[in-house]
VOBA-1610 file (N, C-alpha, C; in pm, whole numbers, padded with zeros to 5 digits, always signed):
BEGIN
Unk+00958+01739+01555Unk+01016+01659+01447Unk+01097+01544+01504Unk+01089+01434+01431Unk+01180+01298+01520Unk+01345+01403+01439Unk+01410+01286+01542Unk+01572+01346+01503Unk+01615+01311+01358Unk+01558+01227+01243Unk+01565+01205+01143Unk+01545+01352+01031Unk+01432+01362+01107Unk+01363+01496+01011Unk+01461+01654+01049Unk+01479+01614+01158Unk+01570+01749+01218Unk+01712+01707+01123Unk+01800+01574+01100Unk+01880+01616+01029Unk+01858+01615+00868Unk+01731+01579+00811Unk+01698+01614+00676Unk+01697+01765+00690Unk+01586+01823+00771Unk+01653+01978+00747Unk+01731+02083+00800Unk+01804+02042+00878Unk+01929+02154+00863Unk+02036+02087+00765Unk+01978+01971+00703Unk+02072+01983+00572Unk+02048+02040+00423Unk+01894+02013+00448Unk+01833+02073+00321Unk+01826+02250+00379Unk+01842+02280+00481Unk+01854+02455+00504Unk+02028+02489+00467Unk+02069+02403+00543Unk+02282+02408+00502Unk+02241+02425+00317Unk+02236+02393+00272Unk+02265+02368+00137Unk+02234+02481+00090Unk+02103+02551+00125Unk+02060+02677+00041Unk+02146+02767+00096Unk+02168+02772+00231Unk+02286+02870+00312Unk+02454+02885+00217Unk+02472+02727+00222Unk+02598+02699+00099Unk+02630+02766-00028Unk+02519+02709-00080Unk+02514+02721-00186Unk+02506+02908-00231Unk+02416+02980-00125Unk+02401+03149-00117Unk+02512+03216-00168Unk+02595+03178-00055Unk+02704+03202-00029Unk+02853+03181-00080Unk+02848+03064-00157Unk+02920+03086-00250Unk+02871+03089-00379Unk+02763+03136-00411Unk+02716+03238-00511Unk+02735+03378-00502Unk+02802+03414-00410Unk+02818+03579-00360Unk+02671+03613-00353Unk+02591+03574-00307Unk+02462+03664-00215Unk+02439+03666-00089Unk+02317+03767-00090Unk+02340+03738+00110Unk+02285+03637+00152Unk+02366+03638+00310Unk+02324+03471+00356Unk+02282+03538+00523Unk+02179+03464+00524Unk+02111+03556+00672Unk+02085+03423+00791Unk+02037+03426+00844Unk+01944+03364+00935Unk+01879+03219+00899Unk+01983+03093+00965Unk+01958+02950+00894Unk+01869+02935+01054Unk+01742+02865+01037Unk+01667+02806+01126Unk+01610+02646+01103Unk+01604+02556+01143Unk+01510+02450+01163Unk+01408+02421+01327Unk+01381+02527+01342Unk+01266+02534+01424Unk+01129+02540+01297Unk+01075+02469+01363Unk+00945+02440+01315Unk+00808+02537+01339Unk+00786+02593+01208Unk+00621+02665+01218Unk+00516+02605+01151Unk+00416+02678+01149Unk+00280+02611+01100Unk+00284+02560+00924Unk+00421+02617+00883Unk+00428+02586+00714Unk+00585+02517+00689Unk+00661+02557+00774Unk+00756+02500+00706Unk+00892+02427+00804Unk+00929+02328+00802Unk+01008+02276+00871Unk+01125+02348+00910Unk+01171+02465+00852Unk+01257+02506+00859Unk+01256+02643+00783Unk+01420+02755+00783Unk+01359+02825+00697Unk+01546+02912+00694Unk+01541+02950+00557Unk+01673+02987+00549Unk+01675+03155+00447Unk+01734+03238+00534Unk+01735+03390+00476Unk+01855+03389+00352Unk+01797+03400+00248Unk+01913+03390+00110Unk+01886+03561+00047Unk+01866+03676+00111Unk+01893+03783+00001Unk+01737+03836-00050Unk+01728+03910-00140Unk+01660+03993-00192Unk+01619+03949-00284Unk+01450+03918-00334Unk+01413+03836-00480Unk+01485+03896-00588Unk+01502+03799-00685Unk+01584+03887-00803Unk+01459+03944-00860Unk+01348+03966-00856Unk+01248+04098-00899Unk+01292+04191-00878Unk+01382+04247-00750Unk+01485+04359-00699Unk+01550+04408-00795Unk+01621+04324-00847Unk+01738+04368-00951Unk+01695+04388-01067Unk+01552+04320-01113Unk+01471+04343-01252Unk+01451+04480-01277Unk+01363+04517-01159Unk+01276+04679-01151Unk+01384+04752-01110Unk+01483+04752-01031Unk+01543+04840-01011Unk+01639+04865-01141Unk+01695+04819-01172Unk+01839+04857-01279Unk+01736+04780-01440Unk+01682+04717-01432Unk+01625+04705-01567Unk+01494+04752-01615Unk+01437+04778-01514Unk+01296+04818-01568Unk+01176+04716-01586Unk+01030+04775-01545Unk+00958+04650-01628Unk+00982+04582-01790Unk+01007+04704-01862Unk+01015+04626-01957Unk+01145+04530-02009Unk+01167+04460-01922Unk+01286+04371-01902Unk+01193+04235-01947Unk+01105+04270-01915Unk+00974+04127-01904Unk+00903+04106-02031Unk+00924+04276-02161Unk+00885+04175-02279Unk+00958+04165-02368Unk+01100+04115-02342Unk+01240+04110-02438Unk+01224+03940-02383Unk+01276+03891-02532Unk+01271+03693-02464Unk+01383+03666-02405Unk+01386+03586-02320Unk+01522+03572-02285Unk+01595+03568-02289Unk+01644+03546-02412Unk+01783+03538-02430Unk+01835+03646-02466Unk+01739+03748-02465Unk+01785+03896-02537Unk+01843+03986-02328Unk+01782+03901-02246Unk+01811+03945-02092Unk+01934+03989-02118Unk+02037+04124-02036Unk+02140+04121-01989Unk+02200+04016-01901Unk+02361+04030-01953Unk+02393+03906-01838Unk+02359+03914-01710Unk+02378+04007-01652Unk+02366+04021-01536Unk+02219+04013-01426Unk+02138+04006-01571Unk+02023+03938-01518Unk+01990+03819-01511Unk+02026+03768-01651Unk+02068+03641-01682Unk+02125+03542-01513Unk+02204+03623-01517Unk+02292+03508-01399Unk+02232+03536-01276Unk+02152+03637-01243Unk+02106+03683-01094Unk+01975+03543-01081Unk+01884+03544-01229Unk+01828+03466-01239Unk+01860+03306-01197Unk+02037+03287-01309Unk+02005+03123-01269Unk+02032+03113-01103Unk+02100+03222-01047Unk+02182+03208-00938Unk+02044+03166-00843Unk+02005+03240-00854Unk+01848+03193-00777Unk+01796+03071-00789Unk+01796+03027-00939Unk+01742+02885-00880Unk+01786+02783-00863Unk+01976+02828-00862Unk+02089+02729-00797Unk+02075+02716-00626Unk+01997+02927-00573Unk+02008+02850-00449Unk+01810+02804-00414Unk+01769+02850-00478Unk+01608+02775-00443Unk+01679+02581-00424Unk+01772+02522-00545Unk+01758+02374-00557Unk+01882+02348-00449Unk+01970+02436-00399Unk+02052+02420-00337Unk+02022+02310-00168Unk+01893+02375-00162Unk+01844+02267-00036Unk+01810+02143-00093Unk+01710+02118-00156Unk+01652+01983-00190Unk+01741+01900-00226Unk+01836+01961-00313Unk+01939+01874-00355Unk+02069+01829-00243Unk+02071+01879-00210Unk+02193+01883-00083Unk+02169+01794+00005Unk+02031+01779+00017Unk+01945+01641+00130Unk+02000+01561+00079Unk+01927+01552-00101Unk+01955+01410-00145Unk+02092+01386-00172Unk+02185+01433-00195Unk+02290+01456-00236Unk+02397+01365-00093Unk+02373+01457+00046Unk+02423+01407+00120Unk+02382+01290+00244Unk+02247+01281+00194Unk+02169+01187+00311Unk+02102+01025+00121Unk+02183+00986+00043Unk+02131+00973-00002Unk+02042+00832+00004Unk+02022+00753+00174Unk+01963+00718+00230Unk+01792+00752+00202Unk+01754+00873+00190Unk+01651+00978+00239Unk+01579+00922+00139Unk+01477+00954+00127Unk+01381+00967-00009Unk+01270+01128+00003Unk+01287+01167-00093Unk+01231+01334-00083Unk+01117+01330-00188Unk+00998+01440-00161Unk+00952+01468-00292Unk+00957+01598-00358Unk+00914+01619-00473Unk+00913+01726-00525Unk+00872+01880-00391Unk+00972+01994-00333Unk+00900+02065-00229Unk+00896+02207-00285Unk+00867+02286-00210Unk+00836+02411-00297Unk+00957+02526-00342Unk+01049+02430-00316Unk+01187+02475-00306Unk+01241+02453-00439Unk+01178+02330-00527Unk+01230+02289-00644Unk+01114+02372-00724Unk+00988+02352-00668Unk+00908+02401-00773Unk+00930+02548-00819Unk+00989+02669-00717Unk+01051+02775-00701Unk+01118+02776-00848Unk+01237+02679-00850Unk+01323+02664-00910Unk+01273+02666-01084Unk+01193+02562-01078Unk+01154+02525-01199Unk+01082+02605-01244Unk+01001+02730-01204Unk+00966+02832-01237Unk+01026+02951-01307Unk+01122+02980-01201Unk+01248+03016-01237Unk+01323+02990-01393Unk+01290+02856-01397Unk+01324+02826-01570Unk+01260+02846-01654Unk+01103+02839-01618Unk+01041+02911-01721Unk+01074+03010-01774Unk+01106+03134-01679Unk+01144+03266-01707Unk+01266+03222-01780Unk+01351+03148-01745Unk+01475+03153-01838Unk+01448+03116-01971Unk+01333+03009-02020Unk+01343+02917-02137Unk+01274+03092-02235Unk+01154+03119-02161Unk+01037+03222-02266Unk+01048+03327-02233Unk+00972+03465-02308Unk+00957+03594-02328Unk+00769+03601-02234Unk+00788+03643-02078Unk+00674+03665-02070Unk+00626+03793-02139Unk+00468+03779-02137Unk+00408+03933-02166Unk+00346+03951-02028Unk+00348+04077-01934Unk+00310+04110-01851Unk+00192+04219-01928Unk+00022+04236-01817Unk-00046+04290-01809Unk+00014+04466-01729Unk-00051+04541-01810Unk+00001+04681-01667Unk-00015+04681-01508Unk-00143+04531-01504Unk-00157+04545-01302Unk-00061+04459-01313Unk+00005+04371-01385Unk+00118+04259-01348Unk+00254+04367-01345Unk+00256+04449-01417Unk+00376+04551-01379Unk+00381+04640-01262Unk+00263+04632-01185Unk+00239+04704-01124Unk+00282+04653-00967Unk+00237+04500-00984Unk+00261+04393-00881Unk+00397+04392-00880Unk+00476+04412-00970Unk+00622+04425-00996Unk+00686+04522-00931Unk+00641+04622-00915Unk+00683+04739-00888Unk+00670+04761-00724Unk+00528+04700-00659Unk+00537+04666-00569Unk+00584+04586-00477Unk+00639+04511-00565Unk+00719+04406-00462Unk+00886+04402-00467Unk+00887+04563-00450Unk+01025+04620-00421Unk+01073+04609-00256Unk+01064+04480-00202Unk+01100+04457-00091Unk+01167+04393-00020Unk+01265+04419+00133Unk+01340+04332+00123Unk+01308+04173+00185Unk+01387+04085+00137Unk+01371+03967+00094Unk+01325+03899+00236Unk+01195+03800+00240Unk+01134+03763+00273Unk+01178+03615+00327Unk+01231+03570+00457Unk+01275+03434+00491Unk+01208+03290+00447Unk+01027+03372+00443Unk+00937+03272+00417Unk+00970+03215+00282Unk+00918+03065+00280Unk+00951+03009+00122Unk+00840+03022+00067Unk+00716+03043+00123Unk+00605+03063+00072Unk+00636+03216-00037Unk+00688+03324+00014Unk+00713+03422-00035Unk+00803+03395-00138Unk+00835+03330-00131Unk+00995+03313-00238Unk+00922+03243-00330Unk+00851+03130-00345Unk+00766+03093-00425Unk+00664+03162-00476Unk+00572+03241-00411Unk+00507+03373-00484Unk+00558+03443-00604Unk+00708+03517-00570Unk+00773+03562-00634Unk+00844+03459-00763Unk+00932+03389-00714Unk+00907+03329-00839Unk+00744+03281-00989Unk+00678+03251-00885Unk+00537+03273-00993Unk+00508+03362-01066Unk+00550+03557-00961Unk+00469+03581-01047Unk+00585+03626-01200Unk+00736+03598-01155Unk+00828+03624-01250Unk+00773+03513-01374Unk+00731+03421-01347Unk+00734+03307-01436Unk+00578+03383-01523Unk+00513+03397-01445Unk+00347+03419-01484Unk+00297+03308-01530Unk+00189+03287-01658Unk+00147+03164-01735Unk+00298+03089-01789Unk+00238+02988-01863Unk+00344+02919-01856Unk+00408+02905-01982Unk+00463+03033-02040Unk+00531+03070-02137Unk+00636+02960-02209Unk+00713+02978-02333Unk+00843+02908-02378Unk+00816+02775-02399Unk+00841+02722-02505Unk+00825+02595-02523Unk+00880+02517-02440Unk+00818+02369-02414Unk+00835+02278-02317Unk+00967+02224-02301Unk+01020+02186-02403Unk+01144+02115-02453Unk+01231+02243-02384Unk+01190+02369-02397Unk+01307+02449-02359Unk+01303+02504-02182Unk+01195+02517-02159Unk+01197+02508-01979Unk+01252+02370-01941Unk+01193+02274-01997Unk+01291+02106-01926Unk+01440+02158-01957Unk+01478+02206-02031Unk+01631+02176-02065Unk+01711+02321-01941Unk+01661+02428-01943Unk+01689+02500-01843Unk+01677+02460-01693Unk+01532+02410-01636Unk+01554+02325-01516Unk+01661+02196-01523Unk+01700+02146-01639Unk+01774+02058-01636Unk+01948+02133-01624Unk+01974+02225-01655Unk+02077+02305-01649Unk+02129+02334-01479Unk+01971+02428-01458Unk+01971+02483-01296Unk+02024+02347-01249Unk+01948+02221-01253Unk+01985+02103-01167Unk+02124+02110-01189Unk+02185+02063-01310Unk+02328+02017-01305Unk+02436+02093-01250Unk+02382+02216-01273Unk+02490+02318-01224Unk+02480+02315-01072Unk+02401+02329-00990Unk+02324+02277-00854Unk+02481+02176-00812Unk+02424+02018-00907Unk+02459+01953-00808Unk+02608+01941-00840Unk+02665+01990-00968Unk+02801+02005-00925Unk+02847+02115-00851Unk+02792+02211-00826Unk+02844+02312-00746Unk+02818+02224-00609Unk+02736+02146-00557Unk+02727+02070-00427Unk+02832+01940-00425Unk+02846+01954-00503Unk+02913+01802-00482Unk+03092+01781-00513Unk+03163+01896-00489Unk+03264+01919-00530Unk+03335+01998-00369Unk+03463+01998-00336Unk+03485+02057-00234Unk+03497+02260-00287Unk+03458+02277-00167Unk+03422+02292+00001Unk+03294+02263+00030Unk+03164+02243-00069Unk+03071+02282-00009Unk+03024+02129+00042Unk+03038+01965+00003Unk+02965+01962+00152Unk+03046+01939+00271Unk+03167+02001+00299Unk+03200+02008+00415Unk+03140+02171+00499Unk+03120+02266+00361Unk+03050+02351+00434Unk+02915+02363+00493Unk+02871+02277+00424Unk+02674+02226+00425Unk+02728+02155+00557Unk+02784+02046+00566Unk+02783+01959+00714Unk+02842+02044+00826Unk+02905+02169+00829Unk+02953+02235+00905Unk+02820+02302+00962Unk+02761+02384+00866Unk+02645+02446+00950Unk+02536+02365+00977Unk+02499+02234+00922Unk+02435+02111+00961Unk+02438+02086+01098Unk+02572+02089+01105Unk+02618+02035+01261Unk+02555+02169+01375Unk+02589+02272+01354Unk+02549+02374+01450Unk+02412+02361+01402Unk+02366+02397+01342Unk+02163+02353+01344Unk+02129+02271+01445Unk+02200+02157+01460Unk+02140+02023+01506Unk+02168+02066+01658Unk+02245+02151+01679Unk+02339+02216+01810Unk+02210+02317+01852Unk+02205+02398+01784Unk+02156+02534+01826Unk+02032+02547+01761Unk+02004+02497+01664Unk+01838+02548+01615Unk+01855+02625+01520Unk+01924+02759+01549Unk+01900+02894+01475Unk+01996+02953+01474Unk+02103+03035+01400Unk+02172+03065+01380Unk+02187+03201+01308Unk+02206+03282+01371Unk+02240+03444+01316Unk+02285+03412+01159Unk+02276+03515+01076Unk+02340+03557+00981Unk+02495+03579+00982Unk+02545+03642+01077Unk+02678+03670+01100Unk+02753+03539+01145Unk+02693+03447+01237Unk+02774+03334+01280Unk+02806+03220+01170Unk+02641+03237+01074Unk+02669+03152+00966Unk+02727+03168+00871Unk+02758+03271+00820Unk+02938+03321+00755Unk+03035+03257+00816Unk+03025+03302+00926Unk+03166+03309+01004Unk+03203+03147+01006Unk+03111+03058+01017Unk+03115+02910+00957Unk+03114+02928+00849Unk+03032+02949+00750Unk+03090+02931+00573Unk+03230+02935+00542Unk+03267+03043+00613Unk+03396+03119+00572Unk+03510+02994+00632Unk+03448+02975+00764Unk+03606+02853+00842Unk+03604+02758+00730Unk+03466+02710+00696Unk+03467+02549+00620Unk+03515+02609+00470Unk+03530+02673+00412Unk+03529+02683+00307Unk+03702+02692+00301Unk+03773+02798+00398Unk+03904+02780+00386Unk+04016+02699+00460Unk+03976+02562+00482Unk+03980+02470+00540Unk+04108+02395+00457
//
């Protein structure tokens, strides 16, 4: 990667790390070493499918949304505060950059589907549910899976998924754009650009300095 692209993403990885983390979820393993799919790659926790099947059940999936418990409710948006937590955090703090839509937002906006409509799941779609009681996957490819198959077809009227991705966004970028977090995003920015890769434990241990700063 030229040194441009290396600091687009350990800022767009800082942000989802940020943003994790002061969402109270787990925050694991920030990398911008480069593989065959993704420039980078940041460990945020356990899909919220976890928290669906475990404490709610499949049939969590044919109540409409708004009938969700809170606590699903919020596990939900929290997720696609930190799915947008990278993309936005680029643009947010490099706003030089020019970005496009990555699978990080599309994650997201999926994510709102489920918030706007009432899917109906098939019994092998509950089943896929049930199986993917696992723990959480660094890949974004996986994280995007999962969000799909929470979303499924493309349920809820239009007007009301735009207005939920429009929510996830705002809440996003004021939670980014307000102190501590981008002094915490440029804190672990800076060690990325240093080190590459960064434990789970060290990148707390930075969240935690920048945040009580």
């Amino acid at each position: 990667m030229s040194d441009r692209d290396r600091e687009n993403t350990a800022v767009h990885e800082s942000g989802h790390a940020a943003v994790s983390f002061r969402l109270f979820r787990r925050c694991g393993v920030v990398s911008i070493e480069p593989n065959e799919h993704w420039r980078g790659v940041t460990l945020f926790g356990r899909p919220e499918l976890k928290l669906l099947t475990d404490r709610e059940g499949p049939s969590t999936f044919n109540r409409p949304a708004y009938l969700l418990s809170a606590p699903v409710r919020r596990k939900l948006e929290y997720a696609g505060m930190v799915y947008l937590g990278g993309p936005l955090a680029a643009q947010f703090m490099i706003p030089s950059a020019r970005f496009g839509i990555d699978a990080c937002e599309e994650a997201a906006m999926e994510v709102a589907e489920v918030l706007a409509g009432p899917p109906q799941l098939t019994s092998k779609e509950v089943a896929m549910l049930e199986a993917a009681k696992s723990p959480g996957d660094p890949d974004a490819e996986k994280a995007h899976s999962v969000a799909s198959l929470l979303a499924g077809a493309p349920y809820g009227e239009p007007t009301l998924i735009a207005a939920s991705e429009a929510w996830l966004r705002a809440a996003t970028i004021d939670l980014i754009s307000r102190p501590p977090l981008p002094r915490m995003i440029e804190a672990i920015a800076e060690e990325l650009l240093r080190y590459t890769t960064l434990p789970g434990r060290t990148v707390r241990e930075i969240l935690q300095g920048a945040e009580g700063r």
